[in-house]
N, C-alpha and C positions, 0 to 999 in steps of 0.2 A: 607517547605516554605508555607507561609499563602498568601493567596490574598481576603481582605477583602470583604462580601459578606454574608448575612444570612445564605447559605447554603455554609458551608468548604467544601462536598463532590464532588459540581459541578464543585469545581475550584479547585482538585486533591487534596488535603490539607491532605495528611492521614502523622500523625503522624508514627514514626515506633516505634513497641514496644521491651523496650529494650530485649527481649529476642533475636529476630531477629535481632537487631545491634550486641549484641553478636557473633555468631552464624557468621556472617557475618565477622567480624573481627577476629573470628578464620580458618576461610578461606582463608583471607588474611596472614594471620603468616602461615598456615600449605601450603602455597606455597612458602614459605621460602622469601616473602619482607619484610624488614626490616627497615621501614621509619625513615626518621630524621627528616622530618616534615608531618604535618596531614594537610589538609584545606578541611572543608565543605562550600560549598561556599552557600548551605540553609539550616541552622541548626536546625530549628524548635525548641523543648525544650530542645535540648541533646542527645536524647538518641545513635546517633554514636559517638557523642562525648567523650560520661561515656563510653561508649564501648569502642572505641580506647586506651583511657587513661588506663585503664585495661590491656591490650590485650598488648600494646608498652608502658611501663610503663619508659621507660629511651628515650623516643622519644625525639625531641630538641626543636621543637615551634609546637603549636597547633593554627589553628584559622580558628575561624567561622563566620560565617556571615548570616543575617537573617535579612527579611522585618516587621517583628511585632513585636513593642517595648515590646512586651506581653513576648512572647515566648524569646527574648534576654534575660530579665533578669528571667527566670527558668532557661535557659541554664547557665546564669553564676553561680547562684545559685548551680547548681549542679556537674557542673566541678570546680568549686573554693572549692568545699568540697574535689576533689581528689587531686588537685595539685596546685603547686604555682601559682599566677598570672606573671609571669615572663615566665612561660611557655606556659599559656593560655591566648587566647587574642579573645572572645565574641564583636561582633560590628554589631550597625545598619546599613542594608544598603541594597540598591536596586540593584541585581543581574545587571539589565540592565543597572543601568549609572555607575557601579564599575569600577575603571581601573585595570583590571585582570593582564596584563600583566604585571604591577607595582610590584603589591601584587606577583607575582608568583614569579618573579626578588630575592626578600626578601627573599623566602623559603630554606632552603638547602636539597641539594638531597640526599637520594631519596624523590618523595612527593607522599605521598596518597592521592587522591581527593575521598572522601568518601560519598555519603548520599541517600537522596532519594524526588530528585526534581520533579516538579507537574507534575502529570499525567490529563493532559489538551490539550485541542486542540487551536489553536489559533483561529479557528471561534467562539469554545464555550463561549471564553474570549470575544470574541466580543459581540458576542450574549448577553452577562448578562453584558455589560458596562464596562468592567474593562478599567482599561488604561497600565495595570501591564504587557504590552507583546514588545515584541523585534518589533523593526522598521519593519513595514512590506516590506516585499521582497519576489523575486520571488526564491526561497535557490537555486534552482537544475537547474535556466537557463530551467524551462520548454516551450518546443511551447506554442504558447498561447492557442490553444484547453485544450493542457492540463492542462495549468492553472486557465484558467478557471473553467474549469467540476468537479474542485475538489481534484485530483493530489498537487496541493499545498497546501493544508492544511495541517498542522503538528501538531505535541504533542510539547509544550512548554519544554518537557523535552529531542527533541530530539533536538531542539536549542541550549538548555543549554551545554547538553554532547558532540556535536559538538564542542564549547567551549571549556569547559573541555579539551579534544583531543589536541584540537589546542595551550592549554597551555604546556602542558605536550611534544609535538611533538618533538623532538631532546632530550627530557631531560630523565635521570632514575626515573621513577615513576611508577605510578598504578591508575589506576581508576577503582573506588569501588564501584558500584549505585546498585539501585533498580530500575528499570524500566518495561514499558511494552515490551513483548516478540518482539514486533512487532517494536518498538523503538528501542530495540538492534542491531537487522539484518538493521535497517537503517541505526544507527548510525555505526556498520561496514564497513556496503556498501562504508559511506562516506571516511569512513578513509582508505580503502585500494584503493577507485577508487583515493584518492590525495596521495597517497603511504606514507600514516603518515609512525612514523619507529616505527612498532608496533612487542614485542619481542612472545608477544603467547596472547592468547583471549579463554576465557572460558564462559560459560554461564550456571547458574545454575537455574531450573524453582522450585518457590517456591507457594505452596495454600495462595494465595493471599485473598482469602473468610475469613480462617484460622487466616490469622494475621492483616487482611484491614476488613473487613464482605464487601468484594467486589468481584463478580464475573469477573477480570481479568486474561487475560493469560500474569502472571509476572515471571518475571526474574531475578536473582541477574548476573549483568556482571559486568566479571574482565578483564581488559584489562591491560598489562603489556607494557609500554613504555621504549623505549632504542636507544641509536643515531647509535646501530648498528641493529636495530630491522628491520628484512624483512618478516616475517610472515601475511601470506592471508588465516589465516582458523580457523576457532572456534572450540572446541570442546562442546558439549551441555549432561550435567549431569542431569539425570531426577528431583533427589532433589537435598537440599544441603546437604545431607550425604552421596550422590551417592560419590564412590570410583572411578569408571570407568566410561568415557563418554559412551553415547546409542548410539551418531551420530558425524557426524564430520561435519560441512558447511564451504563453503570457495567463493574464489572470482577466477573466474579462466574465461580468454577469454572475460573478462569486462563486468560478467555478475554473478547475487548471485546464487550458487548451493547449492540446500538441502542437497546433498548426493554426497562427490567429489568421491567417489570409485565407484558409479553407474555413474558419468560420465562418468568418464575415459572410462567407460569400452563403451561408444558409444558416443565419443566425434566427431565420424567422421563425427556425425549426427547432427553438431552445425554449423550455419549460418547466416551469419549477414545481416543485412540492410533489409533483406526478410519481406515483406507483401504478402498478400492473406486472412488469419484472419482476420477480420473487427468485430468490436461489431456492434448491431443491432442499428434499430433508438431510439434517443432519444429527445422526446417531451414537460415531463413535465406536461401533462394533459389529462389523461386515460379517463377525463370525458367527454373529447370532441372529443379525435384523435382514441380512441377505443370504436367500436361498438358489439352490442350483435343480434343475428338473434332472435323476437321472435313471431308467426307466419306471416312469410315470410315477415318483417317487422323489420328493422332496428332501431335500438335502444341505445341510448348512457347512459353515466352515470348518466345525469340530467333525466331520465326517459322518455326523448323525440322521440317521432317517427322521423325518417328522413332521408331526401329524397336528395339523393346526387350522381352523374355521377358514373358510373362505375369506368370509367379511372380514379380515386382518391383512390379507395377502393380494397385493398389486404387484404388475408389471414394472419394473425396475430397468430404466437406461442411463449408466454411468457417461462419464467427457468422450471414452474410448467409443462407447457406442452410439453416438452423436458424430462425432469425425467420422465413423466408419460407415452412416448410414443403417446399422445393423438394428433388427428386432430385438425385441426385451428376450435374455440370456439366462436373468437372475429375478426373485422374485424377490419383494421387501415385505417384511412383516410390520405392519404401521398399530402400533397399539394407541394413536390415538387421530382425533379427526379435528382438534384444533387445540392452541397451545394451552388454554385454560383447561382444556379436556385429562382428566384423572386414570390414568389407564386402571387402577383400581375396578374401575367399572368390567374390565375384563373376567372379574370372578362371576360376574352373572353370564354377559353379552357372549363370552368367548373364552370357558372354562378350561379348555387345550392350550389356548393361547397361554392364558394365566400361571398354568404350573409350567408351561416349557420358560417362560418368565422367570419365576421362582427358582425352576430347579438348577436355572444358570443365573440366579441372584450374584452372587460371587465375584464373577466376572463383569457382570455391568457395574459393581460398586467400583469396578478399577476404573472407568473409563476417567481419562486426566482432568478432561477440561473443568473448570470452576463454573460452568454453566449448570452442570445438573445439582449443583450444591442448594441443597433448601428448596431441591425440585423434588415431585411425586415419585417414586422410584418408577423406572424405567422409561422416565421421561423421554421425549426426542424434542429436535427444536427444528424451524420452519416446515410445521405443518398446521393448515389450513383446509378452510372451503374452498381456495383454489389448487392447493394439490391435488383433487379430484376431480377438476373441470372433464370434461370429456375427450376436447379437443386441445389442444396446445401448441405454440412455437418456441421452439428451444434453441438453445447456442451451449456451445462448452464454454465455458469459463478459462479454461487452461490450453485449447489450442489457438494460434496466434492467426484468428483469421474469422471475419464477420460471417459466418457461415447458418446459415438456419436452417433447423430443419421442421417440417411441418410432422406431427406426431400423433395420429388416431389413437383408441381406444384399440384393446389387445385383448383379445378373445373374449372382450364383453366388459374390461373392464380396465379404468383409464389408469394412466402409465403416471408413473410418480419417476422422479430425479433425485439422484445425490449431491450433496450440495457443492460441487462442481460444475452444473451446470444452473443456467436459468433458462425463465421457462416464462412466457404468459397465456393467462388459461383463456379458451374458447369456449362457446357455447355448444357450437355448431360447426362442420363442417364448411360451408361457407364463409363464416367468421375465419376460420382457418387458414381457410386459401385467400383471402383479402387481405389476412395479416402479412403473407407471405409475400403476395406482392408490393406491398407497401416496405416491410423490412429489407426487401433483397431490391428494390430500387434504388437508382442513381443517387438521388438526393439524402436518402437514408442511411447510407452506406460514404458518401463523401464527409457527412454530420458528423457520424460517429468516428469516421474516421479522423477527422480536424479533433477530438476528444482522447484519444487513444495514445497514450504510451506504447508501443507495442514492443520495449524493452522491458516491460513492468515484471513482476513474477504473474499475476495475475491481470494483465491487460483488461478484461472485459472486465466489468463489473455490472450489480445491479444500478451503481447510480447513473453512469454511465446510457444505460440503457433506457433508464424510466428520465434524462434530460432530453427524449424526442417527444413532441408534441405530435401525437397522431392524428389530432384532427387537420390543423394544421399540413401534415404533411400528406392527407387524404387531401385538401383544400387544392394546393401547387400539384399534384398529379391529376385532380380531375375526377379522383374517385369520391368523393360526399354524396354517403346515403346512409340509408338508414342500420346499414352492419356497420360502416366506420362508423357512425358517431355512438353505438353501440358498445364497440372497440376502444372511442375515446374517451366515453362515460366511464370505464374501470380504471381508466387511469386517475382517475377523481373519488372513487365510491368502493369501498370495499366490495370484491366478489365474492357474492354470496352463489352457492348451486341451488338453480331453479329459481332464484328471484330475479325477475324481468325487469330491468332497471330501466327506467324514465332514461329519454336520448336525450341529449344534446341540444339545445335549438339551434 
């Protein structure tokens, strides 16, 4: 599919080359489906098409469909040299205002949905002006935090192939794409969390560099539809010649597992609703909210000296200094102490603070995100009564590896995160070191790991983290007392500082 634009790369637009439709379409036959009808619903010049017709040469209707009057007539050009037009049928048209349901109505079964729609994001489409994108909405019903910060953003082609799904659902078919790795495990997610009737799911990763000259982590997914189809798990073949899957993912306790054999095997250690994990604060502008000490002399991004209240000013450890094991480097100016909190109040509490605020007003109005919109000026977001706990255990968010580290209080005063890493807050010292054994243990560490993508962009996450039942996995180590269940009351009970929360029974 084309979406008009100087640069075809920006707006996903990669032809596939017919070797790779090939190649793809004998995968499709050597899993024994046997279409009566084909439909690419973005055909680009053909080349799944010429594939197809190949590959199901007594198939019963073919048809495609494609936004660039360009690329229509190559494609018809080059399937009208294989087969009659009676059986092919090439048409302009815009994915978004088509009536799918129509056209699907028309097919007989079984149907293949075959091709390889745009690997795009729907900000990027914004970003460069198109108008080429699905009604905007919010897909997943997310909170608005999360909608905001970026959680809704999508790839144009995980819209589509939702779609796709939603055509095919009760009926005998197949869907056939090319997509990004990370698009697949979505678009799974979606279909088994609304129990599409899906009869088996495969996913084959192909060198995308190889056949696109693009450094994506891609995927050929097959997905097999059936009205008796109940299947919740993928099976993942390292190429497309791979014989035997490497892995198996699935969906199990409404939640996507990398590895359902490593769950199983400590599912006892899966629990819902659980917070305690928080990501660190998030600002927007390192130039103003992180400081650097240099002699004895505070210093921000704009190269200015300054001069600002203690009580604003914590220890600061970014992803880098969590991998690196390294002391707080930089300090943060936190102008507030929880999300409802007004930093206005700064004109009394932290009058220094307030004008160096003001006098870089300017520059915080740029900051992009649509979070601070209809917020207090100089708002920040995830900060709390536990970004101030005393003690804490942290992990980076961005490096690719369960690594924790245990994090004290820094010259009298506790250490805050950027929102690259996460963090759960301690009370105590010995809270600390019990959390530490418990998270870098065996069973902790296999859990999280049966959880993990570790091709994701962002592998860890908070939810990830707050799906281990602490007490529970104090219970199978032998440690239950009165710090674990301490430990596993905040997973329950908002952390407040200084308030002693009731344990556990």
């Amino acid at each position: 599919m084309v979406l008009t634009h100087p640069s075809k790369t920006a707006f996903g637009d990669f032809q596939t080359p017919l070797n790779l439709a090939r190649e793809v379409c004998a995968l499709v036959a050597q899993s024994g489906f046997d279409p009566a009808s084909i439909l690419e619903p973005t055909c680009g010049i053909g080349a799944f098409l010429q594939a197809a017709l190949e590959t199901f040469p007594h198939v019963r209707r073919i048809l495609g469909l494609e936004i660039n009057p360009h690329y229509v007539s190559k494609a018809q050009e080059v399937c009208l040299s294989i087969a009659s037009q009676t059986r092919v049928e090439i048409h302009q048209a815009d994915f978004f205002l088509t009536d799918w349901p129509a056209i699907m109505a028309t097919l007989p079964e079984p149907i293949l949905v075959i091709g390889n729609p745009p690997w795009v994001t729907n900000s990027a489409l914004s970003a460069l002006g198109s108008a080429n994108t699905p009604v905007k909405a919010n897909l997943d019903n997310l909170r608005g935090i999360d909608a905001l910060t970026g959680k809704s953003n999508f790839d144009i082609s995980e819209w589509m192939l939702r779609k796709n799904l939603e055509w095919l659902d009760g009926k005998h078919g197949m869907l056939a794409v090319l997509c990004k790795t990370a698009v697949a495990r979505k678009v799974l997610a979606y279909a088994w969390q609304h129990r599409m009737r899906i009869a088996s799911a495969s996913l084959y990763r192909f060198d995308s560099r190889a056949h696109f000259g693009v450094a994506v982590d891609a995927c050929l997914l097959l997905i097999h539809s059936h009205p008796a189809g109940n299947s919740q798990q993928c099976a993942v073949f390292s190429t497309l010649q791979a014989r035997y899957p490497a892995s198996v993912f699935g969906w199990q306790d409404g939640v996507m597992v990398a590895d359902l054999s490593l769950y199983q095997k400590w599912r006892s250690l899966f629990g819902t609703g659980l917070k305690g994990w928080r990501s660190g604060i998030k600002h927007d502008s390192s130039q103003l909210f992180e400081l650097r000490i240099e002699h004895g002399k505070l210093i921000n991004g704009l190269g200015e000296v300054v001069d600002l209240e203690p009580d604003v000013l914590f220890p600061l450890l970014k992803s880098s200094d969590l991998a690196a094991h390294r002391q707080p480097r930089l300090w943060m100016v936190v102008p507030q102490r929880t999300m409802s909190d007004d930093p206005i109040r700064l004109q009394i509490d932290a009058p220094k603070t307030w004008h160096y605020l003001n006098k870089h007003a300017h520059l915080l109005a740029k900051r992009k995100s649509s979070i601070y919109k209809n917020r207090p000026r100089f708002a920040i977001f995830g900060v709390g009564s536990y970004s101030f706990a005393p003690w804490k255990i942290a992990i980076s968010g961005l490096y690719k590896k369960l690594e924790f580290v245990k994090v004290p209080p820094y010259q009298g005063r506790p250490v805050v995160f950027d929102d690259t890493c996460y963090f759960f807050p301690c009370e105590s010292e010995a809270e600390c070191d019990l959390l530490y054994e418990l998270v870098m243990s065996d069973p902790a560490q296999e859990f999280w790991s049966a959880l993990i993508f570790w091709d994701a962009k962002r592998p860890i996450t908070a939810q990830s983290l707050n799906s281990l039942n602490l007490l529970a996995l104090a219970q199978i180590l032998g440690k239950t007392n009165d710090t674990a269940r301490a430990l596993a009351e905040r997973q329950v009970v908002e952390y407040t500082v200084g308030n002693y929360q009731r344990p556990l029974l």
